[in-house]
N, CA and C of each residue as an Amber inpcrd file, in Angstrom:
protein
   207
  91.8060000  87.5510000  87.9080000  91.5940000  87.3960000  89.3290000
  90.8060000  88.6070000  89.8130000  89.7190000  88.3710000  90.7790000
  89.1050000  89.7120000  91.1670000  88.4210000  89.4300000  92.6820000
  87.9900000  90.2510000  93.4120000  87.9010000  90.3810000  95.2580000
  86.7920000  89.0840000  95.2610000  85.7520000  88.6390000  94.6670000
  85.2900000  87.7570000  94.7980000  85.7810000  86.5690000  94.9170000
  87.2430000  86.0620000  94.5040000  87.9350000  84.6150000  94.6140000
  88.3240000  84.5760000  95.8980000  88.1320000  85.7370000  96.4770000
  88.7040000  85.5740000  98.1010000  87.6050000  86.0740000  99.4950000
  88.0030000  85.3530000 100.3640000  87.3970000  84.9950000 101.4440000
  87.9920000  86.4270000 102.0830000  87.8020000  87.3190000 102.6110000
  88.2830000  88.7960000 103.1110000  87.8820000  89.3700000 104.4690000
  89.4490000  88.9830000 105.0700000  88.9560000  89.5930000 106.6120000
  90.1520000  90.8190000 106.6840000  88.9360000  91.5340000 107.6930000
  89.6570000  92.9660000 108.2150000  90.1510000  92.2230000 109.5910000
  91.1470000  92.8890000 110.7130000  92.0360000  92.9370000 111.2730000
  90.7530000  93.1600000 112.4240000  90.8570000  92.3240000 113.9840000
  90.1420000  92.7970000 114.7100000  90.8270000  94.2210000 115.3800000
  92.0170000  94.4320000 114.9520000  92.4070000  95.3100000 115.6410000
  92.2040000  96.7970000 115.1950000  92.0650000  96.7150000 114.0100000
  91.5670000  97.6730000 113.1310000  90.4690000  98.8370000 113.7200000
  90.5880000 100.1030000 113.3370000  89.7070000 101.1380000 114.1630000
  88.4050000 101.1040000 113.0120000  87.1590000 101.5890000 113.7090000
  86.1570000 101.7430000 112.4390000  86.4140000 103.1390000 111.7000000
  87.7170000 103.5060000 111.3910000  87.8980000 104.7580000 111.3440000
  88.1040000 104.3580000 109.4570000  87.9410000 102.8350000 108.8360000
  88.1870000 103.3730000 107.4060000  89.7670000 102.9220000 106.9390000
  90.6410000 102.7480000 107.9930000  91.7140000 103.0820000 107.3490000
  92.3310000 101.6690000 108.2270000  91.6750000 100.6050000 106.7730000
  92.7020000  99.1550000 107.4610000  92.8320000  98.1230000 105.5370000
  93.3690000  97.4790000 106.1640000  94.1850000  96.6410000 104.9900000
  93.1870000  95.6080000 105.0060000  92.7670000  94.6820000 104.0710000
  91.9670000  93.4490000 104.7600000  92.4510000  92.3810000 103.6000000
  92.8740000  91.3050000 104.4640000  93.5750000  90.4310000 103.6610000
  92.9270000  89.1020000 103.2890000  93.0670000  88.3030000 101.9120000
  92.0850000  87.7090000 101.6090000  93.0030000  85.9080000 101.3560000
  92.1120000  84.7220000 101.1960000  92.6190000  84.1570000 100.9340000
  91.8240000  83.4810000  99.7620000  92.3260000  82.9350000  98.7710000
  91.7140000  82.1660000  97.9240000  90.2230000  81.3730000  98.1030000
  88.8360000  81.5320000  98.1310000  88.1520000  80.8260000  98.5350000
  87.4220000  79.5000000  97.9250000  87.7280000  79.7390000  96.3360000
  87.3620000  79.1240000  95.2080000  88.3650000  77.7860000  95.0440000
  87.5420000  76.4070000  94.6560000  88.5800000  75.3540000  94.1470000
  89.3710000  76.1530000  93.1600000  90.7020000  76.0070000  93.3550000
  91.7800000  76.5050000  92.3450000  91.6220000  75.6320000  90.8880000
  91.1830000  75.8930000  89.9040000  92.1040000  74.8030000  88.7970000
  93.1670000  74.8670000  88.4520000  93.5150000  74.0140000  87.7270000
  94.6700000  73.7390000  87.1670000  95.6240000  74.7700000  86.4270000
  94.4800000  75.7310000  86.4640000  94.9780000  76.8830000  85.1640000
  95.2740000  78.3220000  86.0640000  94.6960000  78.0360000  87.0410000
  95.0390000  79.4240000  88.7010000  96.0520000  79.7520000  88.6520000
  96.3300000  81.1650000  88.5640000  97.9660000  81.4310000  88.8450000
  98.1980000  81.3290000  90.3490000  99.4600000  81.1230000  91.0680000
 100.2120000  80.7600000  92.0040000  99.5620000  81.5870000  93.2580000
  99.3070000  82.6490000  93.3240000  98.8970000  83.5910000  94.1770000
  97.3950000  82.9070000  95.0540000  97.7290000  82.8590000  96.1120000
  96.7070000  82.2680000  96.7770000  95.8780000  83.5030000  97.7850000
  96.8140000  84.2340000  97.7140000  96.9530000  85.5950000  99.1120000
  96.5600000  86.9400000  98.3080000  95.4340000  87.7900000  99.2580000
  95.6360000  88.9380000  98.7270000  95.4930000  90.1880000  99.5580000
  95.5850000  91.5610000  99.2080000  95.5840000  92.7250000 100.0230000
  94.9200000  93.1800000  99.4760000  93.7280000  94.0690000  99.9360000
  92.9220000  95.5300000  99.4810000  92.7140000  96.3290000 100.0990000
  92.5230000  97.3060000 100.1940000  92.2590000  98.6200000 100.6720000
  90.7070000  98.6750000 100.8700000  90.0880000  98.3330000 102.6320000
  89.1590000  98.2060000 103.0580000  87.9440000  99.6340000 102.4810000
  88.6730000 100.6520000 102.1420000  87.7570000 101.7630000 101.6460000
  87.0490000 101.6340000 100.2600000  88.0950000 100.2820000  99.6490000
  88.1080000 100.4960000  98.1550000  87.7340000  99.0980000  97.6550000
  87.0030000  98.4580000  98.0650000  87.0930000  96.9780000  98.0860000
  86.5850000  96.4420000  96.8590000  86.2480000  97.0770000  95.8690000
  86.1900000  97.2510000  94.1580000  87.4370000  97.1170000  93.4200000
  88.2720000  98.3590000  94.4140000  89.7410000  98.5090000  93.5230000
  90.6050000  97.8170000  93.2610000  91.8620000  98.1660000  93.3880000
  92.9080000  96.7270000  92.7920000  93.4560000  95.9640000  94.3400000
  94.0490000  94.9040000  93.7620000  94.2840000  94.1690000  94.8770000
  95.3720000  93.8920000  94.7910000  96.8840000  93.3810000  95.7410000
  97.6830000  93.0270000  95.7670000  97.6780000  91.2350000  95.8040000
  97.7190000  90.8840000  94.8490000  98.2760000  89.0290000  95.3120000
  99.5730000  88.8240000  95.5350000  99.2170000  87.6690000  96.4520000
 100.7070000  87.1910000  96.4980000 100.8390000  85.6820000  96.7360000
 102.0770000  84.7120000  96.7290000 102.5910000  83.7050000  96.6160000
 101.8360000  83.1030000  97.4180000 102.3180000  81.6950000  98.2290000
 102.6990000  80.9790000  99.6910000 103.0960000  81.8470000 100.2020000
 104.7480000  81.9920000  99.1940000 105.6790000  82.1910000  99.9530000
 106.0160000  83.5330000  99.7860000 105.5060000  84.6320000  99.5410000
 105.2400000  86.1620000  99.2350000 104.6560000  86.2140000 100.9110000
 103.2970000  85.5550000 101.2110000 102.2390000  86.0100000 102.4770000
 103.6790000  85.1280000 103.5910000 104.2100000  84.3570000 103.1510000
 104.7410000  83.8100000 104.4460000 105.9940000  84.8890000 104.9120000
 106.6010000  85.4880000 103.9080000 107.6180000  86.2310000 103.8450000
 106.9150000  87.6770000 104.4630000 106.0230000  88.3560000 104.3720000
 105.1740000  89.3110000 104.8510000 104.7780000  88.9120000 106.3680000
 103.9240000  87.7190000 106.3030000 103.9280000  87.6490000 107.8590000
 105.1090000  87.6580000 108.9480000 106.0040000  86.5570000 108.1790000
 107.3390000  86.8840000 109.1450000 107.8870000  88.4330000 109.2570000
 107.5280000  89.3150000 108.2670000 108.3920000  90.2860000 108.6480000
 107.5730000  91.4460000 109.5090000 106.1830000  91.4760000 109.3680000
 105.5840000  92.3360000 110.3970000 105.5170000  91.6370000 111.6390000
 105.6390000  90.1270000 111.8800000 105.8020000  89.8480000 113.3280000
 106.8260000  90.2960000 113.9070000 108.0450000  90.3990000 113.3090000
 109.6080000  90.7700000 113.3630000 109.3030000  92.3010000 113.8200000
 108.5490000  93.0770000 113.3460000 108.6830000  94.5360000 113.5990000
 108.3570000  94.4100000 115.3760000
């Protein structure tokens, strides 16, 4: 898996200061052989570097809990 399978937006809320998260979603037909992870995180400075994937239900569990904050 690598930053190209995903579609990658930064946060409008985000400062141009460098220092935001930008979260991606799968953009590619999945095959059959795709692991589960549809969701991902990178580090907008580093957008080469590694990425966090996650589930459905990993991004659904994340969104609920920063709305919660």
């Amino acid at each position: 898996m690598n930053s190209s399978q995903f579609a990658w937006r930064k946060s409008s809320h985000s400062a141009d200061e460098g220092q935001c998260v930008e979260a991606g979603v799968w953009s590619t037909p999945a095959p059959a052989t795709a692991p589960e992870s549809r969701y991902a995180l990178r580090d907008s400075k580093d957008p080469d570097g590694s990425i966090l994937s996650l589930t459905s239900h990993e991004w659904a569990s994340l969104l609920h809990t920063i709305k919660a904050l």
